[in-house]
C-alpha positions as CSV (number, residue, x, y, z in Angstrom):
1,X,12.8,-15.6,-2.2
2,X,9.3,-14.9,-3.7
3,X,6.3,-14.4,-1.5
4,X,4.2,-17.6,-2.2
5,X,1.6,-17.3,-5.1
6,X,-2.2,-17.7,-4.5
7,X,-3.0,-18.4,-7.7
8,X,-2.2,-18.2,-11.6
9,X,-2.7,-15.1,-14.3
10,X,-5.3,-16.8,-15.8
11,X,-8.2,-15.5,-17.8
12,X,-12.1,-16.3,-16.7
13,X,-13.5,-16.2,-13.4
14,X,-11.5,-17.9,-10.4
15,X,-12.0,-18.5,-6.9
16,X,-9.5,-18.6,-4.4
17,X,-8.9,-18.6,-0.2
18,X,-7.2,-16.4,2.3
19,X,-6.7,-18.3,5.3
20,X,-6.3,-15.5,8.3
21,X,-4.6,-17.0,11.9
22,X,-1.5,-17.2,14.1
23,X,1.2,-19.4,13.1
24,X,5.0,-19.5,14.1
25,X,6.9,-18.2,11.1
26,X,11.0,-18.5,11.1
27,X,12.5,-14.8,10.6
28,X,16.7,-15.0,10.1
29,X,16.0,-18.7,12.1
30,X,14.1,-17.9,15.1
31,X,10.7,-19.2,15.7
32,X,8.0,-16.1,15.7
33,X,4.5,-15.8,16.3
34,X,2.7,-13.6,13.7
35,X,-0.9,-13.5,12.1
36,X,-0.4,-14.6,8.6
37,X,-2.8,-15.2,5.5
38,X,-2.1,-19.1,4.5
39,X,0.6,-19.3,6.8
40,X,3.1,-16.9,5.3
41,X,4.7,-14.2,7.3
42,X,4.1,-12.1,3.2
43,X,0.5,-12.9,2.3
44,X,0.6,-15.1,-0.9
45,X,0.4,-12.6,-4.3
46,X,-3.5,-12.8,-5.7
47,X,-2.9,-12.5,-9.3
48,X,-5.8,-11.2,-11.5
49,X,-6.6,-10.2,-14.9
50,X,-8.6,-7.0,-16.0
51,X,-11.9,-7.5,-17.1
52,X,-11.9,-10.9,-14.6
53,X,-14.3,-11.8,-11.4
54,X,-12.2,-12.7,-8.6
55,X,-14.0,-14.4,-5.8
56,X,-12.2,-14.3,-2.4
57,X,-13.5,-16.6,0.5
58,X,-11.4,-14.9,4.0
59,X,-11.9,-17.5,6.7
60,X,-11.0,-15.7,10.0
61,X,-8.8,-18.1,12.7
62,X,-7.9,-15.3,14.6
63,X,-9.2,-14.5,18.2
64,X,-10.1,-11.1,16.6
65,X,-12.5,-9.7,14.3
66,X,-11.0,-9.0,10.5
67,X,-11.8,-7.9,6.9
68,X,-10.0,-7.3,4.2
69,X,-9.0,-3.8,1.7
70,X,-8.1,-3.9,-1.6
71,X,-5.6,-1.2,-1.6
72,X,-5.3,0.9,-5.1
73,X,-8.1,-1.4,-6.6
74,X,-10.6,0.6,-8.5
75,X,-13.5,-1.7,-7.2
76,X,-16.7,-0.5,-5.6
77,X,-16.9,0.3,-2.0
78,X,-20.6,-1.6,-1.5
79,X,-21.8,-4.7,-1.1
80,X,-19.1,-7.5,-1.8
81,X,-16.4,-6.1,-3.1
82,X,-14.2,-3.1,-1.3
83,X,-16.1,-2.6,2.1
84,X,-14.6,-2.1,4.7
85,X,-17.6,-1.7,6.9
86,X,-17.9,-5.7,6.6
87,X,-16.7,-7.7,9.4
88,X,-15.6,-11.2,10.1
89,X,-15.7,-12.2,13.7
90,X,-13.7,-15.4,14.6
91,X,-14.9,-18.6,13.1
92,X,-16.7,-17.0,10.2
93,X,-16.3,-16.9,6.5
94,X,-16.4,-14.2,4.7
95,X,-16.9,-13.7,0.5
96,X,-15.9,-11.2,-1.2
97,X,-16.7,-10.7,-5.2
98,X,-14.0,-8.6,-7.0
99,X,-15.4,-7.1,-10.4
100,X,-12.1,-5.8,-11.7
101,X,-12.7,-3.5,-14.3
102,X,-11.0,-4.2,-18.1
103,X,-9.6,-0.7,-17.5
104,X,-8.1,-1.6,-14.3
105,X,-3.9,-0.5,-15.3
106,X,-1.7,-2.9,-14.8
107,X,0.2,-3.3,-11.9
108,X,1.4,-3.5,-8.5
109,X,-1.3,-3.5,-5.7
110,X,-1.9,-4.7,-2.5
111,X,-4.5,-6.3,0.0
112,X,-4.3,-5.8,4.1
113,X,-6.9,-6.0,7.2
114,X,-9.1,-2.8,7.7
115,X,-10.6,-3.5,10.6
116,X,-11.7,-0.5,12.1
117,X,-11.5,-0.7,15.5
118,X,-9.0,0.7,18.6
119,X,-6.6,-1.7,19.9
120,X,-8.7,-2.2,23.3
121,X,-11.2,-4.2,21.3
122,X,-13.5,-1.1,21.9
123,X,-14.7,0.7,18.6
124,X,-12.5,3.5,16.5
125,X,-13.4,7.4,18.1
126,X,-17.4,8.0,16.6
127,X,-18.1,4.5,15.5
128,X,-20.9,2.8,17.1
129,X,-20.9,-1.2,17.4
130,X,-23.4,-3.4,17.3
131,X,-24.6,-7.4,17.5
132,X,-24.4,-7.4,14.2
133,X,-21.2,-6.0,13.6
134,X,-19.6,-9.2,11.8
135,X,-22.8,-10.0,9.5
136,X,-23.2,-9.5,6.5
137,X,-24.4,-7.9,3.6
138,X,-27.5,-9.5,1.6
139,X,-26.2,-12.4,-0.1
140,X,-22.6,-12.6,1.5
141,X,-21.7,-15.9,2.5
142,X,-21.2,-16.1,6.5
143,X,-21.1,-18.9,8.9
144,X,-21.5,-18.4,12.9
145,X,-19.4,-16.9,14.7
146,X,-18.9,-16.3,18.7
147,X,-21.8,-13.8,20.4
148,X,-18.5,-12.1,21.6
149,X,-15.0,-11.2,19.8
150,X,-12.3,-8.9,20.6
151,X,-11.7,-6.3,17.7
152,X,-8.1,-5.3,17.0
153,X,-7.3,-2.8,14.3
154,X,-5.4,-1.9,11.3
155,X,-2.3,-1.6,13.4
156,X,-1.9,-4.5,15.4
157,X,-3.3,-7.0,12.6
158,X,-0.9,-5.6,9.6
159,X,1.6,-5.0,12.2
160,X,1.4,-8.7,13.3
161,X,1.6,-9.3,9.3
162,X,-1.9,-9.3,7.7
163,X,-1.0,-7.9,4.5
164,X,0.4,-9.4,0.8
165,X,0.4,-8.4,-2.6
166,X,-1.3,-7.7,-5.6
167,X,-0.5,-8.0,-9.4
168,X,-3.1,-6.9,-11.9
169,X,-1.8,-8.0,-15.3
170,X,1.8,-7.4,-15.9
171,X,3.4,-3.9,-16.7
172,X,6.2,-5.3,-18.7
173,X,3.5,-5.5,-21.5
174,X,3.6,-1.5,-21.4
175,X,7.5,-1.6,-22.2
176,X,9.0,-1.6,-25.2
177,X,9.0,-5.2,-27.0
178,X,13.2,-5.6,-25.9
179,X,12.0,-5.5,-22.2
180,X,8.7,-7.5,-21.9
181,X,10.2,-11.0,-21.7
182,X,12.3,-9.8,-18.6
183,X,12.6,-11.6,-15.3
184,X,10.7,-9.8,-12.7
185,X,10.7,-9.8,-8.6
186,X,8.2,-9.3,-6.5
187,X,10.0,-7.2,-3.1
188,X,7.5,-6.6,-0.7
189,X,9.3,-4.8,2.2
190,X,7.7,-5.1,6.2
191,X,9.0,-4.7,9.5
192,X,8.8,-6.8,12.4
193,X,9.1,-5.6,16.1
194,X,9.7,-8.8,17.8
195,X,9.1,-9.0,21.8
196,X,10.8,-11.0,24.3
197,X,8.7,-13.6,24.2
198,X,9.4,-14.2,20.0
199,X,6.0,-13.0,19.5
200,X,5.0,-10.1,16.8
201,X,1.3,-10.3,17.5
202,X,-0.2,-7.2,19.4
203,X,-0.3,-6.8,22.1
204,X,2.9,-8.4,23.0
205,X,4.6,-6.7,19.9
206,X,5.7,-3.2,20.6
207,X,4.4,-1.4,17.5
208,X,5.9,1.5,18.1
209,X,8.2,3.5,14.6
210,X,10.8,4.8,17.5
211,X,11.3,1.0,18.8
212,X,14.0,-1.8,17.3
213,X,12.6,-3.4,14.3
214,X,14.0,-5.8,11.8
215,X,13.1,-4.9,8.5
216,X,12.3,-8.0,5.9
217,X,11.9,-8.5,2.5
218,X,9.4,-10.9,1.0
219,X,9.8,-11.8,5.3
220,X,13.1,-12.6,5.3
221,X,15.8,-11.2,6.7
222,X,18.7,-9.8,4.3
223,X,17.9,-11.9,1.3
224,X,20.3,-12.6,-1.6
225,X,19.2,-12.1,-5.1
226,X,20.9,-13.3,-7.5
227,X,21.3,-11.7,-11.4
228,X,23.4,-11.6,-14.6
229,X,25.8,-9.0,-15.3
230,X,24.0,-6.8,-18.1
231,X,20.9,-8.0,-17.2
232,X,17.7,-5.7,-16.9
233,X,14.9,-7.0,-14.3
234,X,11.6,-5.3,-13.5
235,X,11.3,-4.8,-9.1
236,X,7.8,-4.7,-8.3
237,X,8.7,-2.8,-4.9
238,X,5.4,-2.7,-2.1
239,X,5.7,-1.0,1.6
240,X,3.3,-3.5,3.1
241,X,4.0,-2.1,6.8
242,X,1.9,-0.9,9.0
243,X,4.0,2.5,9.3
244,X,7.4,2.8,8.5
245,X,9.1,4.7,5.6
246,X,11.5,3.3,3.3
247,X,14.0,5.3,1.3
248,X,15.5,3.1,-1.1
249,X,19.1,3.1,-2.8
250,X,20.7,1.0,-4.7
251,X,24.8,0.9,-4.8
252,X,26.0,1.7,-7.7
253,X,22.8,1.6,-10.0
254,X,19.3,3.4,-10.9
255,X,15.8,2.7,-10.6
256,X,13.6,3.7,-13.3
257,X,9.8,3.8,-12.4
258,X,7.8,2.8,-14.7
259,X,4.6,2.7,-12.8
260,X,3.7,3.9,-9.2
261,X,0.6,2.8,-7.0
262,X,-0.2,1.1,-10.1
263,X,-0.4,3.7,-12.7
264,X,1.9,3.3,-15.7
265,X,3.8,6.5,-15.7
266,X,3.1,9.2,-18.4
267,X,7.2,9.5,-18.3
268,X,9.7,7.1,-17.1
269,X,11.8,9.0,-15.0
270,X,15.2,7.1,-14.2
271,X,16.1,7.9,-9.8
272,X,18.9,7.3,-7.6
273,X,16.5,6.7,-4.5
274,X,12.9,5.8,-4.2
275,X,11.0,7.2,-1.2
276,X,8.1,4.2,-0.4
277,X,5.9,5.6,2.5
278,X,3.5,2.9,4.2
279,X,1.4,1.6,1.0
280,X,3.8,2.9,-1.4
281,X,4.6,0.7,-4.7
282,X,6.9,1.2,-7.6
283,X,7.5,-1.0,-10.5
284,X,11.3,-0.4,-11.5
285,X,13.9,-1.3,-14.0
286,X,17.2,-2.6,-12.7
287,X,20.1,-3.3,-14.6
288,X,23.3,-5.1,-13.3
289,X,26.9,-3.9,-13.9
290,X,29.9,-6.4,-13.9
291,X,29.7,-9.3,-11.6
292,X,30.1,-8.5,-7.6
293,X,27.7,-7.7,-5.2
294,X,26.1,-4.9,-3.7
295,X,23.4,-3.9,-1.1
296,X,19.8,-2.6,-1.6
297,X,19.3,-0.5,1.5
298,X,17.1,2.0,2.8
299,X,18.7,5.1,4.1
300,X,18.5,7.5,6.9
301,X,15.2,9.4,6.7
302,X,13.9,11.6,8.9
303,X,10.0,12.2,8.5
304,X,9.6,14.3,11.6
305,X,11.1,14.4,15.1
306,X,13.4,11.8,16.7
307,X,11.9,12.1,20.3
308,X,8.7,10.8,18.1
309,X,10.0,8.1,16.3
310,X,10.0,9.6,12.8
311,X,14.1,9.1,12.2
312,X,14.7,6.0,10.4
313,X,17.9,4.9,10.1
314,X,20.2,3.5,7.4
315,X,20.1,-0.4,7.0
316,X,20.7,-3.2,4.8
317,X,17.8,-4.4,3.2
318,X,18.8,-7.2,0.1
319,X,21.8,-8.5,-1.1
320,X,22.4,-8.1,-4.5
321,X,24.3,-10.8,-6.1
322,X,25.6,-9.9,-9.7
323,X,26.9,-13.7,-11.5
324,X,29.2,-13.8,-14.8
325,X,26.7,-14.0,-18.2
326,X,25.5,-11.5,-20.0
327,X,21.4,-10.3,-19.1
328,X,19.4,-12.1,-22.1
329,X,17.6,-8.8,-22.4
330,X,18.0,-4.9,-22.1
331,X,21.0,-2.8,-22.4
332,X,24.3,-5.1,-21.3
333,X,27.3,-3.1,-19.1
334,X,30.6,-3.8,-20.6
335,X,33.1,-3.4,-17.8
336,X,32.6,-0.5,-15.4
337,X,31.8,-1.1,-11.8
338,X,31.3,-4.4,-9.9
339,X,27.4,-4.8,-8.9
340,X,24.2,-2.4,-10.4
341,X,24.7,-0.1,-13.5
342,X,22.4,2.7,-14.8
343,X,19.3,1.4,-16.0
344,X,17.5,1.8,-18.9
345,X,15.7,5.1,-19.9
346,X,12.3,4.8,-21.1
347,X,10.2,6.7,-23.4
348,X,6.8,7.6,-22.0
349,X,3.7,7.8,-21.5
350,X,3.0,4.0,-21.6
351,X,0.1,2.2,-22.1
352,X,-2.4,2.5,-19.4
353,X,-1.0,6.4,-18.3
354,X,-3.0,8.9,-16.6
355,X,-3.8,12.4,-18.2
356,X,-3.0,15.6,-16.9
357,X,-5.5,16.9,-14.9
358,X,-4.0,20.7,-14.5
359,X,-6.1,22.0,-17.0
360,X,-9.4,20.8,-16.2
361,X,-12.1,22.6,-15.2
362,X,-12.8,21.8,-10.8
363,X,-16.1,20.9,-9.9
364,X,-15.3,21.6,-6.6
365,X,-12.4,22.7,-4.0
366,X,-11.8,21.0,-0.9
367,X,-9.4,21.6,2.1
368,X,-8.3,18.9,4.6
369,X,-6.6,19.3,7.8
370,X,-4.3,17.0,9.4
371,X,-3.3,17.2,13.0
372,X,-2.9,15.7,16.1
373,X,-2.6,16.8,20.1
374,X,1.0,15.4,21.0
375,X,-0.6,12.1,22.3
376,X,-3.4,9.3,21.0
377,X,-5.7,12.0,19.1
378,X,-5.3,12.2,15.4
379,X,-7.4,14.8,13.3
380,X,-8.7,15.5,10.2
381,X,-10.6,19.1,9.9
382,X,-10.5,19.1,13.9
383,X,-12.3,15.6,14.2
384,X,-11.8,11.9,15.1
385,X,-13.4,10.0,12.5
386,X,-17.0,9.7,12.9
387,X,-18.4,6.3,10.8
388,X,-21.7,7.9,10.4
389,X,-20.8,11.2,9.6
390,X,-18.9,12.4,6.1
391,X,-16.2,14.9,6.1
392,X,-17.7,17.2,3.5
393,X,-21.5,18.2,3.7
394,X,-21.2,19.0,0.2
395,X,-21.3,15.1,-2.1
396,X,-18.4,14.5,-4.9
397,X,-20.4,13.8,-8.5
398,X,-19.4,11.1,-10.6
399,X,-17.0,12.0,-13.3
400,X,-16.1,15.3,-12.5
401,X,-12.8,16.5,-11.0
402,X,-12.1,18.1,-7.7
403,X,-9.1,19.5,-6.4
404,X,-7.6,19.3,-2.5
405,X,-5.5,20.9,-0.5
406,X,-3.6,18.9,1.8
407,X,-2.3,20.7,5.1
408,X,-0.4,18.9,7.6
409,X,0.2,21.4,11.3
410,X,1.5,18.6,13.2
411,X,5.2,17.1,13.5
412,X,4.8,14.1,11.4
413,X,4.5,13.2,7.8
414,X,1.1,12.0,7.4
415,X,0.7,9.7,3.9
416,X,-2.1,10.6,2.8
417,X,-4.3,7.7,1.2
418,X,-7.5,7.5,-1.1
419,X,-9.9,4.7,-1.5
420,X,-10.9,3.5,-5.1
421,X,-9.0,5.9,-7.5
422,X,-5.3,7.4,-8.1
423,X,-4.9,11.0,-8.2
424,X,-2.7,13.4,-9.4
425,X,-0.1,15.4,-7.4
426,X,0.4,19.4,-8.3
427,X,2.9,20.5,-5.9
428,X,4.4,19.7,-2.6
429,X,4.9,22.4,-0.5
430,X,4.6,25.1,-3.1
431,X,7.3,22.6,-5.6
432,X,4.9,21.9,-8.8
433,X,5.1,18.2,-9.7
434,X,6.1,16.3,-12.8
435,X,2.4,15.9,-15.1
436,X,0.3,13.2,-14.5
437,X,2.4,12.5,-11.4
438,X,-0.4,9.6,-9.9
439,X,-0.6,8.1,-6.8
440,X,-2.6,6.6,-4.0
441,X,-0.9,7.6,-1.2
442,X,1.5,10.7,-0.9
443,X,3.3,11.5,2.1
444,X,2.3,14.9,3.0
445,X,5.1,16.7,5.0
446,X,5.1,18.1,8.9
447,X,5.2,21.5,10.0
448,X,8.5,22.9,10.3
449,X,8.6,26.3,12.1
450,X,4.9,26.8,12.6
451,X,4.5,26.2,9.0
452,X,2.2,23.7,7.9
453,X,3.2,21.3,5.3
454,X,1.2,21.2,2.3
455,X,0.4,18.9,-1.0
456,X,-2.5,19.8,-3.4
457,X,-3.9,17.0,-5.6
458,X,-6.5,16.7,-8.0
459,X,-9.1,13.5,-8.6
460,X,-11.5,12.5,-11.0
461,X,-14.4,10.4,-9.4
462,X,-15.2,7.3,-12.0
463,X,-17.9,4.7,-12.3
464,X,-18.8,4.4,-8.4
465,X,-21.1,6.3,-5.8
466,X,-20.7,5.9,-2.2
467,X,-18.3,6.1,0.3
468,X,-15.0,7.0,-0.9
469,X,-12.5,6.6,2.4
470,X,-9.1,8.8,2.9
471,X,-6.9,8.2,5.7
472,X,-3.4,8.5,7.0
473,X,-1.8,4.8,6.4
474,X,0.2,5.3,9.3
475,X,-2.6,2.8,10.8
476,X,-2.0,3.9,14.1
477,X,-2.8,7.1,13.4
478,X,-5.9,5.9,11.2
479,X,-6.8,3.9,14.2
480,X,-7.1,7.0,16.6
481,X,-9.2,9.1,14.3
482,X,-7.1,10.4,11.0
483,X,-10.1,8.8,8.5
484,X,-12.9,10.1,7.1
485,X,-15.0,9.9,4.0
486,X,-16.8,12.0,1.2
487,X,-19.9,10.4,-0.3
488,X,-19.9,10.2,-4.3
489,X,-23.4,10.8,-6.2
490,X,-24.6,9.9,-9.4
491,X,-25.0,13.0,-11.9
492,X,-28.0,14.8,-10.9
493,X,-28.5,13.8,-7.5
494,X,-28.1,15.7,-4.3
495,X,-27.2,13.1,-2.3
């Protein structure tokens, strides 16, 4: 039940292909139309070493424009590596040369369209297109394309499926020696809203949270997996939707995270639920119980108002299959209760671990807005998105920290994503978090009784100047104007 693999962990330079264009794909053995990578509903996982050069050729066979984002990937936003400014129309070929850094941590990450474009074809609120939208940077390898194309965005292309997963090294090599010959999974969890005509490509898909979906993992429909009683697995665990929240439980057993959006954690911290907002990873430890079965599921969850769409409900996600012989590795249950068990608890901080930021002096103090007018119009600091404007006057310097404040006035949860670099979370809502709590995306709460959510973080900016992006990844909202940008500067500059 894997997603298919694009390539090996190997060490050197490699090259490899992502394939973009509609195919039928079979969900729970109906015949769909989606827009896969390679042909697979799940993109196939890019594996790559720290330290490596990854060169990725995207050949667009869509009828739309497309790109690509590495999402968590500490890679440079200009030239050919994490720009999502670059453009492949229909027909052309697109290169991309990923410089991944030796101190990039290990892993779970993920790659998705980031076309930045509304859904008319027409550009995003502020950004201006041109005949050369589609070309490329000096020295990027592009062949010719049609004088016109429709441009879809972020929504409808990861909605239709553009998406698949990342794995930079392995994090079982941060573990303690018992647990780094374990089996691990790869779950990446998306939703389908599949029309009438068996179609999940916009615009005949609905793409709407508050309409039926079918949630998938690894694309399928209510997989089994299958493991030993007393056995101990590592879940690499990615939302990979284009908007949907997943609050994860697993009957009768634990998750302990060793590493979200792909930062090994400082300490291990053993949950009965894991909330995964759109973009979202955890790496977990799982251990099985006696033999039986039992359900991975996500439950009910409400991030904002029902007559909006933000109630989730509670649904089957994976069967879990627990067979007679004891796990080879980890703790082994002994009796108890049919299914998952506790798992194991986990000394910290592992290899590869953020610090704690509280203490640092701030360079500078930022505030950022988000809010919306009830319909289409989705705001940060009172703005659409404007491509040639930033969202601070005021650059971010290279290797200082900075600390933001986080408001959110309107009725949804809006996750809040950074390009380029993890940062660390302080307090939600006034709660102070766990230290050297990192992330790439945290859901930021809605207003409830005229009073704003609120989440303050804190960044250090590393190794690359330009445009650092932030968004909602609720891509419909990104779409319709929640994005904008702060330009980084080199020590000493002014921008």
């Amino acid at each position: 039940m894997e997603p298919p693999d694009l390539n090996t962990a190997t060490p050197g330079d490699v090259t490899v292909q992502l394939t973009a264009a509609q195919k039928e794909v079979m969900i729970s053995g109906k015949k769909v139309l989606a827009e896969t990578y390679n042909g697979s509903l799940v993109g196939p996982t890019l594996h790559a070493v720290p330290g490596q050069r990854v060169t990725l050729k995207l050949k667009n066979r869509l009828g739309t424009s497309t790109n690509l984002h590495y999402h968590g990937m500490h890679l440079s936003p200009k030239g050919k590596a994490d720009n999502i400014m670059l453009s492949a129309k229909p027909g052309q070929t697109l290169t991309y040369h990923l410089d991944i850094p030796a101190t990039q941590a290990p892993g779970t990450y993920w790659y998705h369209d980031h076309e930045m474009c509304t859904r008319d074809g027409k550009p995003m609120p502020g950004m201006k297109m041109s005949s050369r939208d589609g070309e490329s940077m000096p020295g990027m390898d592009m062949s010719s394309a049609p004088a016109k194309a429709r441009c879809n965005g972020t929504e409808s292309q990861i909605g239709a499926g553009l998406s698949g997963t990342i794995i930079v090294g392995d994090s079982r090599t941060t573990l303690p020696p018992a647990y780094r010959g374990i089996t691990a999974h790869t779950l990446a969890l998306k939703d389908a809203q599949i029309s009438g005509s068996s179609s999940i490509v916009y615009p005949d898909g609905v793409l709407e949270p508050a309409s039926p979906t079918v949630r998938l993992v690894n694309g399928q429909y209510r997989p089994t997996l299958n493991v030993k009683a007393g056995e101990t697995q590592l879940w690499r665990i990615a939302n990979e939707g284009y908007a949907i929240v997943y609050d994860l439980q697993l009957g009768g057993g634990t998750f302990t995270v060793i590493n979200q959006d792909g930062t090994p954690s400082a300490a291990p911290t053993r949950v009965k639920h894991l909330l995964v907002p759109p973009g979202g990873r955890f790496d977990v430890l799982v251990t099985a119980g006696s033999p039986g079965s039992t359900w991975l599921r996500t439950l009910h969850h409400e991030a904002g108002s029902p007559d909006d769409g933000d109630v989730y409900p509670d649904t089957p996600l994976m069967k879990v299959n627990v067979q007679q012989g004891s796990g080879s590795a980890g703790p082994t249950a002994t009796g108890g209760p049919s299914g998952m068990a506790t798992s194991p608890q986990i000394a910290g901080p592992l290899r590869g671990s953020e610090p704690d930021l509280s203490e640092e002096p701030i360079a500078q103090s930022r505030s950022i807005a988000l809010s919306d007018d009830g319909g289409n119009n989705f705001w940060i600091n009172g703005k659409l998105f404007d491509h040639k404007t930033p969202t601070f006057k005021k650059p971010a310097t290279l290797g200082t920290v900075e600390e933001w404040t986080l408001t959110n006035t309107s009725g949804h949860d809006h996750p809040f994503h950074l390009h380029i670099a993890p940062f660390q979370v302080l307090s939600v809502n006034g709660r102070a978090q766990p230290p050297a709590d990192y992330m790439d995306t945290v859901s930021v709460p809605h207003a409830v009784d005229g009073k704003a959510g609120k989440v303050v973080i804190r960044m250090r900016f590393t190794d690359f100047t330009g445009i650092w992006m932030f968004h909602c990844h609720i891509t419909g909202h990104e779409d319709n104007g929640m994005m904008g940008y702060v330009n980084v500067v080199a020590a000493g500059s002014t921008g």
